[in-house]
N, C-alpha and C positions, 0 to 999 in steps of 0.2 A: 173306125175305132182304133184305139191302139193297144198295141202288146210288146213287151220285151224280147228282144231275142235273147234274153239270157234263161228268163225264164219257157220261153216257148223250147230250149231243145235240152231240158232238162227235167225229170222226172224224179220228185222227192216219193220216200214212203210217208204219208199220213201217220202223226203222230199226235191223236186226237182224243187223248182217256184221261179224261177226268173219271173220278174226284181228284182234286187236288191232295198232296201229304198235308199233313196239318201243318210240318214244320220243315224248315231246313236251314243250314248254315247261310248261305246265299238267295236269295233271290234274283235273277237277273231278268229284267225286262228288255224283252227285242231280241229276236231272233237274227239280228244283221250282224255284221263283219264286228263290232266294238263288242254284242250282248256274246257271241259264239266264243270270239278270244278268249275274255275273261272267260267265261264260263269253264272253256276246257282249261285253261292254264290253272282254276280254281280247284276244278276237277282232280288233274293233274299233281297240285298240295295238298290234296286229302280232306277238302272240304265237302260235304254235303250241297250240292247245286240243283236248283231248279234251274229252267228257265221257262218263260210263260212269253207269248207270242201270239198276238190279235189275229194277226195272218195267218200266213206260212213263209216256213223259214227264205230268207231273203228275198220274199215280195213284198218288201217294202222298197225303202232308200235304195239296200245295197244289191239290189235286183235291178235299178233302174239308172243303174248308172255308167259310163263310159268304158270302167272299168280300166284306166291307168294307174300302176302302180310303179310311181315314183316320187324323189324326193324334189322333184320341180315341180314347182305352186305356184304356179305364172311366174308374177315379176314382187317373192316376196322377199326377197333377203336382202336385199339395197332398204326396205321398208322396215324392218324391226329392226336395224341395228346391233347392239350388240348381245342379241337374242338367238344370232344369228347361225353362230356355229350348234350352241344346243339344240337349234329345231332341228336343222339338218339332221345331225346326228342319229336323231331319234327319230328321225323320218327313215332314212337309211337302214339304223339297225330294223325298224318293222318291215320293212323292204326284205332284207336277208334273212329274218325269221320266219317271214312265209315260203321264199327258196327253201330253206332247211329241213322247215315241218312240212311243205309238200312233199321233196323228196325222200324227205327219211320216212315217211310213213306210205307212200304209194298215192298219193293223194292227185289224180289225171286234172287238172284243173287249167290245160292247154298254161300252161307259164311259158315263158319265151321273154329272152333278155332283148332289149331291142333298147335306141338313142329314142330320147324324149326333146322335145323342140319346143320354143316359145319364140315364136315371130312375130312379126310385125311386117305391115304391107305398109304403113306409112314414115317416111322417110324422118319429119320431126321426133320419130321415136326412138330411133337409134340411138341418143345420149341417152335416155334411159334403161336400156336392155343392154349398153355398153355397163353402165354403172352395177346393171343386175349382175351380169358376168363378174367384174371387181371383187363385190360383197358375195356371192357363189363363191370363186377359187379363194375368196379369204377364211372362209366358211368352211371349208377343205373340202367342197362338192367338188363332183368330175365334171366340173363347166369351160366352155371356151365358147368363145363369140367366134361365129362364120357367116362369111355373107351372102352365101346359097344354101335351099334346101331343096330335095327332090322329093316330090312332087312341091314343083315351084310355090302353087299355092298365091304369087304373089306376093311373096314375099322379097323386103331389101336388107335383112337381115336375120339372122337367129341368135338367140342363145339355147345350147344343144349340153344337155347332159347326157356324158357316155353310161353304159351296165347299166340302164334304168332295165322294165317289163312292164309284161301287158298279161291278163290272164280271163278265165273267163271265173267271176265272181259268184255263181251259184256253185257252180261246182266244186268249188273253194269252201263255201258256207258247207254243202250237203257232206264235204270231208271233213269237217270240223264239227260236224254235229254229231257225225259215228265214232269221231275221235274221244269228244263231250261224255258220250252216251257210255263208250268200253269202259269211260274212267271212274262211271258209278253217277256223272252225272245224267237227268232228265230232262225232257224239252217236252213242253207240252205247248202247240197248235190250236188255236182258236180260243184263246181266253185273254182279255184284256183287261187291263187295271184300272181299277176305276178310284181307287182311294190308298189311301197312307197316315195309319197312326204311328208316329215314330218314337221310338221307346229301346226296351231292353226285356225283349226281343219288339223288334218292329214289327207290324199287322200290316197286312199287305191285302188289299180289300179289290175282289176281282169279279168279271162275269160269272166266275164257277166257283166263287166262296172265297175266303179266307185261307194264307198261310201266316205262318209268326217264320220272323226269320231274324238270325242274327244281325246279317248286312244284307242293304237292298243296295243293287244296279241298277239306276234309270239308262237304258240306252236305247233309249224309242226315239233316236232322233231331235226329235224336240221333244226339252222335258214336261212329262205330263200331268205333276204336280203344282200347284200355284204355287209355288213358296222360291225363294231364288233370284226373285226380279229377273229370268231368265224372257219372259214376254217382252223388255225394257230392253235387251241388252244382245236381240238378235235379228237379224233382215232375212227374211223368206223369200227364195229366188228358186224361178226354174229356167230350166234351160233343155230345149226340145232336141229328139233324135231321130235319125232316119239313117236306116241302115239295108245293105242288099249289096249285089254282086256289083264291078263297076270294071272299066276297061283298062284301068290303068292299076300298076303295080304298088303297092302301098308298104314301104317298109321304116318303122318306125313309130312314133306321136306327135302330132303337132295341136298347136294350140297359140291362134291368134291374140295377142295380148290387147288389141283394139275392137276388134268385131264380137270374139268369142268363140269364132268359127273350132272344133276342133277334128283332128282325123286320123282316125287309125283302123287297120284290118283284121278280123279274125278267123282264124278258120270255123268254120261248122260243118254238118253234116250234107249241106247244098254246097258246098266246096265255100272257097277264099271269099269274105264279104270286108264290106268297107261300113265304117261308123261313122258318122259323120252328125257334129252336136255343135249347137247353137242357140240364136234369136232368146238371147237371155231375157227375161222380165221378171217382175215381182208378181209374187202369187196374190192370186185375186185382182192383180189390175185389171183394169178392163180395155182388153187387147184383143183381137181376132185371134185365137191360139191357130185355126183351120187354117186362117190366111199366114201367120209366121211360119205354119211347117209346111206350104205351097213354098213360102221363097227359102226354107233352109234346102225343100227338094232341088228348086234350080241354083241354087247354088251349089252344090253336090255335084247334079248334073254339069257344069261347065268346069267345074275346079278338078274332081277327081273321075271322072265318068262315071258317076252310078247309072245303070243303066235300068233300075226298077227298085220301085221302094218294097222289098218285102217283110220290114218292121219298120214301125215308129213309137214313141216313150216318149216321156218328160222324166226329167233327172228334177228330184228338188233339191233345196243345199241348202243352210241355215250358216250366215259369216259373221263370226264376231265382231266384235265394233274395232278390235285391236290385230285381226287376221290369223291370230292364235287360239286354237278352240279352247275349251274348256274340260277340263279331266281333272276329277279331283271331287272334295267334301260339296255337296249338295247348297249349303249355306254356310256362314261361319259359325253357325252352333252346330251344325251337323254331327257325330259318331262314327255313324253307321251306315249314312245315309250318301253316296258317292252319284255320279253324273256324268257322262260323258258326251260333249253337243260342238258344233260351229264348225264342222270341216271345210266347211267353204263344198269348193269343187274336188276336195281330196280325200277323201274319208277311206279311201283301200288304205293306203300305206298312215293315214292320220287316225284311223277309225284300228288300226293293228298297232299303231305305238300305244295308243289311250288303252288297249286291252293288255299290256305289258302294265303298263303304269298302276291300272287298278287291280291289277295282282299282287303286284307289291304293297300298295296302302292298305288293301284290305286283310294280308295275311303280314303288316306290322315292318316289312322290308325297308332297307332303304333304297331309295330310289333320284338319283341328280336331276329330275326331270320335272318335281312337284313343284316346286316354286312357277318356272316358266305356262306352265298348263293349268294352274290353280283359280278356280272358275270366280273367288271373290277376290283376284287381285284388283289394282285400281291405278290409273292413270290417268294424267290430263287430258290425253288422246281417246282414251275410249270413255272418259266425259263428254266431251264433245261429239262422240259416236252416239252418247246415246241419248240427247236433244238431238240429234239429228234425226236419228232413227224413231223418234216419237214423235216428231213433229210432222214426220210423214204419218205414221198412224193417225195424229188426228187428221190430218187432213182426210182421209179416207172417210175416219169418223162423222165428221162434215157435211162431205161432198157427196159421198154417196146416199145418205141420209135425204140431201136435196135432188139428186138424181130420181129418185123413186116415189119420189113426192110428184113428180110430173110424168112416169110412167104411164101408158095407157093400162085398164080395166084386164081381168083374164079371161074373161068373154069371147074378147078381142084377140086371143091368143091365137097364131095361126100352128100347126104341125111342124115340131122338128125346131119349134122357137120358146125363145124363156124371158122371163124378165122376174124382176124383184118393184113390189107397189105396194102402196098403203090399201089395206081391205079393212075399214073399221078401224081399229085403232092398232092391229097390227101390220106388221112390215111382213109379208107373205116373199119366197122364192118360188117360182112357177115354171113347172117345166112342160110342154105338152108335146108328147111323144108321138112317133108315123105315122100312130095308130088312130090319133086323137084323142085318149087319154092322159088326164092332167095330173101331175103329179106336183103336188104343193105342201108343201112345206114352212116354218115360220124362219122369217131371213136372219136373224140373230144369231150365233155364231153363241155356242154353247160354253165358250173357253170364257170369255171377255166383253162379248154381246155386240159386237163389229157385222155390219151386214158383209154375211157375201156376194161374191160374183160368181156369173156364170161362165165355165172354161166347154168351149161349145165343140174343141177336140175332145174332151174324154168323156165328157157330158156330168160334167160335177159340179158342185157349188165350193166352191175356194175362198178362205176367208181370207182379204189383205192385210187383216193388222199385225198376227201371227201364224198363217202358214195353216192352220188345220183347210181339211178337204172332206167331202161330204158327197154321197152318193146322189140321185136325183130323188131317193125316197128318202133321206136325211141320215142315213147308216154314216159313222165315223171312217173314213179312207184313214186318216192322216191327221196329227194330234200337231195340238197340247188339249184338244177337246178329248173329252172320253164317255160323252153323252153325244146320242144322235139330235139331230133339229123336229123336232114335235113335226108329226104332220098334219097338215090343215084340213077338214073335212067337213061337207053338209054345204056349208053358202061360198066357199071360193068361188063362185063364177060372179056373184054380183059384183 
């Protein structure tokens, strides 16, 4: 099975008391690194702030992810053009806001400045990460192209940004939740959202009742309202991890522009480990997950010596059609109604600027930064993103449709195996457990009605069109669903 090492060597207090207030200035959803920001920097202005959290705080996204916190984002700045000095910018100053507010408040969140690297093992790539570096130092990033890196890696070039860091991400969130909480704001654990009437006050409709609130935060990641055409306009990707002790000295981040391969070290309380993230795919493909984290292990093994896997995770990540996430009004009628989605693979320092920016929108600020991040902007580019991006979804739509139409029976089910079949008139997901116990479920995907697939590392049901994730009893993991999958009972075996 897997688990996080960020969350296995950190220990939150339980902040699990409902009733909900009836009311408050703020509601923020999601308990990750975008909901915690705004929330305290809300706090912070004198707002009245909830925040409401399916989970616990940062087991979600910002629990499961690499945890590099810099303004290099692969190979993006040669790619947006003249976009290019503002993202930095504002990737950077979130960069130095988290230095500042660690340090000035005591907040132990292992931070450590360390160079960040984006290589390339293959040779035809070098005009490109040449180019990256260009559009970088025009940008006024601390970038420079070098044509070693250590730990080699394989690599025949870099582009290496100086003063980036690296930090451990819960620890970070659980500082910022006490920081949240002194400043009058609330966090409340284990209630999720299930509805939205938007008004004046807005009705925020949840597992443990109703708040009114002046402005609502969606920052679940993916947003879990239907309204936005944000299903249209985002690709759902994971990318697997294995981390543990390894023989070689790791100083720095690296991150293969080709493979995806990435690697960097942290300390923990079993001394100096190494991370090591890859075998990117689309969620809910149907991939061998067991078989791709077999070969990110031997890749680890030869490239950086891990010498034993003691975690493994999947990172998900949600990428705009334009490489620009989304921060800003909900829709273009929107109010009150804000958003924060698409960090790609950057969400510490992407997921910390968008928590700046919705401080200022929401408390009326100005801010240089709204235009570039404005989740209803429009381009011919992220047109074409987004028939792209749908036209993979239907295929899915499709394909898997006919895949499960020739399924065998769950009769036929053997131990520790799943499949998705036609039983009668509906499309059943089927999981049968060590024990021989069958756990069934209806395969429909509660957001948009997209069958899922079965991810046979974590043991979940994953939908491909938009990214939700689902227990093997149908409980919601992972949205824009915010209904479990019915489960099936009585005649699943015929």
């Amino acid at each position: 099975m897997t688990r996080s090492l960020w969350l296995d060597t950190t220990q939150g207090a339980a902040r699990r008391e409902p009733p909900l207030p009836a009311t408050a200035d703020v509601v923020v959803l999601g308990a990750g690194i975008v909901g915690l920001t705004t929330a305290y920097l809300l706090a912070e202005a004198g707002r009245s702030v909830l925040v409401l959290e399916a989970g616990e705080i940062g087991g979600g996204v910002s629990g499961h992810t690499t945890a590099k916190l810099t303004a290099q984002h692969e190979l993006i700045y040669h790619r947006i053009g003249s976009a290019a000095a503002r993202y930095g910018a504002s990737q950077l100053a979130a960069l130095e806001w988290v230095a500042a507010t660690a340090g000035r408040n005591g907040i132990d969140c292992d931070f450590e400045r360390t160079a960040s690297h984006v290589h390339t093992t293959d040779p035809e790539q070098l005009p490109v990460l040449r180019a990256e570096t260009e559009a970088a130092v025009a940008a006024g990033m601390p970038a420079e192209f070098v044509d070693t890196i250590d730990p080699p890696l394989g690599a025949v070039g870099a582009v290496r940004f100086r003063d980036q860091a690296q930090f451990h991400p819960r620890k970070w969130l659980l500082g910022l939740a006490a920081l949240t909480e002194a400043a009058g704001g609330r966090i409340i654990e284990g209630v999720r959202a299930t509805g939205l009437q938007e008004g004046s006050p807005s009705i925020v409709r949840t597992s443990a009742g109703a708040v009114r609130a002046a402005d609502v935060v969606v920052a679940t990641h993916y947003p879990v309202f239907d309204r936005g055409l944000f299903f249209a306009r985002l690709e759902p990707t994971r990318d697997l991890v294995v981390a543990g002790p390894a023989s070689r000295e790791i100083e720095g981040t690296y991150l293969d522009a080709k493979t995806h391969h990435s690697v960097r070290a942290v300390p923990t309380p079993e001394g100096r480990q190494v991370i090591v993230g890859g075998e990117h795919y689309r969620v809910g493909d149907h991939v061998d997950v067991d078989a791709r984290f077999a070969r990110l292990e031997a890749w680890a093994r030869e490239h950086v010596g891990l010498t034993e896997v003691r975690y493994r995770w999947s990172a998900h990540d949600m990428s705009t059609v334009d490489s620009v996430p989304y921060v800003g009004r909900y829709h273009p009628r929107a109010k009150h109604l804000w958003v924060a989605t698409g960090f790609g693979q950057w969400g510490m320092t992407g997921g910390t600027a968008a928590g700046l920016l919705l401080r200022d929108l929401v408390t009326g600020e100005d801010n240089e930064y709204v235009d570039l991040y404005d989740p209803n902007r429009f381009s011919l580019r992220a047109a074409a993103g987004m028939v792209s991006a749908n036209a993979t979804v239907a295929k899915f739509l499709t394909g898997d449709h006919v895949r499960a139409l020739a399924a065998p029976g769950l009769a036929d089910l053997p131990p520790g195996e799943a499949t998705v079949t036609r039983q009668g008139v509906s499309m059943v997901a089927a999981y049968r457990d060590e024990s021989g116990a069958l756990h069934a479920v209806r395969a429909h995907c509660t957001h948009l009605g997209c069958l899922v697939a079965f991810n046979n590392a974590e043991r979940t049901w994953d939908c491909p069109c938009h990214g939700s994730r689902f227990d093997v009893d149908g409980q919601v993991i992972q949205g824009p669903a915010v209904q479990p999958l019915r489960k099936v009972t009585g005649k699943e075996e015929r």
